[in-house]
Structures are given as structure tokens and as C-alpha cells.
N, C-alpha and C positions, 0 to 999 in steps of 0.2 A: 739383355735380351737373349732367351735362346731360340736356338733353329732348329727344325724338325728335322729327320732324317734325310729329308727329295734335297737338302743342301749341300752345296762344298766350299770349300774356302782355296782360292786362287791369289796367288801372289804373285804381280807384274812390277819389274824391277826398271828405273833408267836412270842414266849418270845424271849428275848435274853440276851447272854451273858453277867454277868456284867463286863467285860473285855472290851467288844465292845463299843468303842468308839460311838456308838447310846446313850449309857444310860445314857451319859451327859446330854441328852437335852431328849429322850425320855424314859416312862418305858418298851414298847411293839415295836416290827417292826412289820408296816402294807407295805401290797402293794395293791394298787387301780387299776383295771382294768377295762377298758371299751369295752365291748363286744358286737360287733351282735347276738341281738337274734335268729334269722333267721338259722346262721352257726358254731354259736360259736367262732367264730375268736376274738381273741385279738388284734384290734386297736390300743387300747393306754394303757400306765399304767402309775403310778408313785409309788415314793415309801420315804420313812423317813430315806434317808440317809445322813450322814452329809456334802456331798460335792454334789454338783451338780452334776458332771462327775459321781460320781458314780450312780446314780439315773436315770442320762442319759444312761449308759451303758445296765444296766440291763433295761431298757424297750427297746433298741436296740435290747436283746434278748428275746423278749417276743412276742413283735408282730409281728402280722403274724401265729400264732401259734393258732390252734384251742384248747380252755382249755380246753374240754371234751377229743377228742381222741388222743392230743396228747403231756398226761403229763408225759408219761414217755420221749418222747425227750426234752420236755422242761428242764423235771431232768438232762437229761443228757446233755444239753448244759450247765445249771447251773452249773456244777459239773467239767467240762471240761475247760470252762471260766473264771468262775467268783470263785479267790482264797480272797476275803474279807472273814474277823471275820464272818460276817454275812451269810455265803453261807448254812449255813443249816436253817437259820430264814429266806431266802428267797423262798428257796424249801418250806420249814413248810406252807409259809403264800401263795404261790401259790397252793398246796393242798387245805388249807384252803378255798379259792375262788374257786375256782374248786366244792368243796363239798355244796357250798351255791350256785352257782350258778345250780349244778342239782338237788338242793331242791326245788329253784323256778322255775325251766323248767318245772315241772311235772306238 
């Protein structure tokens, strides 16, 4: 896929579990989103999980969703949805972008 110009690519970082089967292969869960400048809309994302389907899941629930005004329901589909090890390093690392992306808005 590519993306038109009005896009940017943000990347939200959070520790996780050593429990969570991520920290075989990684130290950090990220998840990568690609956003319209223009609305804020989340496009596309991806993220460092060990199964495709899961990776595929969670950017099913991401886009479409503007990351500025609407991370409280993002939380709350994450929370509602998504019962992986990782559900709170996915919420963490979607704040996390959230919070760099309105440091470069400004």
C-alpha cells in the first residue's frame, strides 16, 4: 500500500511483560501508525506481534479512529476486545503515539 503525502508515520513504544510471549523475539512492544495530517485519522498500523492474526486484529481495531479525539474509545475497544498478554502494552504504546503525534502537530 502506499500513502499520499497528507500522511505520517508515528511510532508508540511500551515495555512489556516478561511473561508475554513478544519477549522471545522482542525487548519493547511498538505499534506503528499511519495517520492523516490533515484529520488525524488512523489509516493504517502495524505492530510486533508474534502471530500475524494478532497484528492483523488489532490494526482492524484502530483504523478509522481519529488518535487525537478519540483515545478514550480506542481504550475502550482495546479493553473490551482484545484479552492478549499484551492488552495493556497496546493501550501504553497507542498513548504513546497519540502524545508524539501532538508534539509534532503543533
Amino acid at each position: 500500500m502506499l500513502y499520499d503525502k497528507n500522511t505520517i508515520y508515528i511510532l508508540g513504544t511500551a515495555k512489556i511483560s516478561k511473561t508475554d510471549p513478544i519477549t522471545a523475539l522482542y525487548d519493547i512492544f511498538f505499534i506503528g501508525l499511519v495517520v492523516k495530517k490533515d484529520n488525524s485519522e488512523i489509516i493504517d498500523a502495524t505492530c510486533n506481534m508474534v502471530k500475524d492474526a494478532t497484528t492483523d486484529f488489532i490494526r482492524s481495531m484502530l483504523i478509522g479512529y481519529n488518535l487525537v479525539k478519540d483515545i478514550d474509545k480506542i481504550v475502550k475497544e482495546v479493553n473490551t476486545r482484545f484479552y492478549g498478554m499484551a492488552q495493556k502494552a497496546v493501550i501504553a504504546s497507542v498513548k504513546d503515539a497519540r502524545n508524539k503525534y501532538i508534539m509534532i502537530s503543533k
